[in-house]
C-alpha positions in Angstrom: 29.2 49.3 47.3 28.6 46.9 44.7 30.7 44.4 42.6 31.0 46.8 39.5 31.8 50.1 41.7 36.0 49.2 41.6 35.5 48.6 37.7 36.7 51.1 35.2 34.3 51.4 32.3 37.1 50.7 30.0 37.5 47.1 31.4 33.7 46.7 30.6 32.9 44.0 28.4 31.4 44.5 25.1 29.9 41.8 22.6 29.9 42.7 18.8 28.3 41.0 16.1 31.0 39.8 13.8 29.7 40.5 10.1 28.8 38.0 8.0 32.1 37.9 5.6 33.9 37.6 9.2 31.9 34.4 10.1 32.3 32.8 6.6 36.0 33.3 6.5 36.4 31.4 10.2 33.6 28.9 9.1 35.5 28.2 5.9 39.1 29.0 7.5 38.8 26.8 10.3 35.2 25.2 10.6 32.0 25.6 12.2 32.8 24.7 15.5 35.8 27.8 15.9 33.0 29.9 14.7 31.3 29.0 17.7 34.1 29.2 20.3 34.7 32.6 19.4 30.9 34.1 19.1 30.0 32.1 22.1 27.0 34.7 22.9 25.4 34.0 19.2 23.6 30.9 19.1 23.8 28.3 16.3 21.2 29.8 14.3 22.7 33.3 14.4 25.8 31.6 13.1 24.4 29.8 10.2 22.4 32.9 9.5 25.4 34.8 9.6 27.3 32.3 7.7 25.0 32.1 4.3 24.6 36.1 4.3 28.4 36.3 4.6 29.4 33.4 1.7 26.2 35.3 -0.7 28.3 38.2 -0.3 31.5 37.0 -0.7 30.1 35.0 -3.9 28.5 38.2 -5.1 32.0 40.2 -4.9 33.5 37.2 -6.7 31.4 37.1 -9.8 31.5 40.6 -9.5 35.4 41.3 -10.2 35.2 38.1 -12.7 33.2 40.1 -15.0 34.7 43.3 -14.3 38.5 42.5 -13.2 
C-alpha cells in the first residue's frame, strides 16, 4: 500500500497557471512579492513574464474602449 492509496482523486492537488491579466491585477493590487506567495510553483521569471503579457493586454483593452467607448 502506498501513501496515495487512502487518497481520493478529488483531494489531488492541481497547479494552474494564473493568466496574465490575473498576475498583473495582484502585482498591481498588492505587489510583486503576493504574486509570488500565491504562484509559489512559478518562478520569478514566469511571474515577470506573466506580468508584462498581462499589463500589454490590459493596456491594449484600455486604448481599445477609449477609442471605441
Amino acid at each position: 500500500m502506498t501513501i496515495h492509496d487512502n487518497r481520493r482523486e478529488s483531494d489531488a492537488f492541481y497547479y494552474v497557471t494564473p493568466s496574465p491579466e490575473k498576475v498583473a491585477q495582484i502585482v498591481d493590487r498588492y505587489g510583486a512579492f503576493a504574486a509570488a506567495e500565491r504562484w509559489g510553483w512559478l518562478s520569478n521569471l514566469q511571474l515577470t513574464d506573466l506580468y508584462r503579457r498581462g499589463r500589454k493586454d490590459m493596456t491594449a483593452t484600455l486604448n481599445f474602449q477609449s477609442s471605441y467607448g
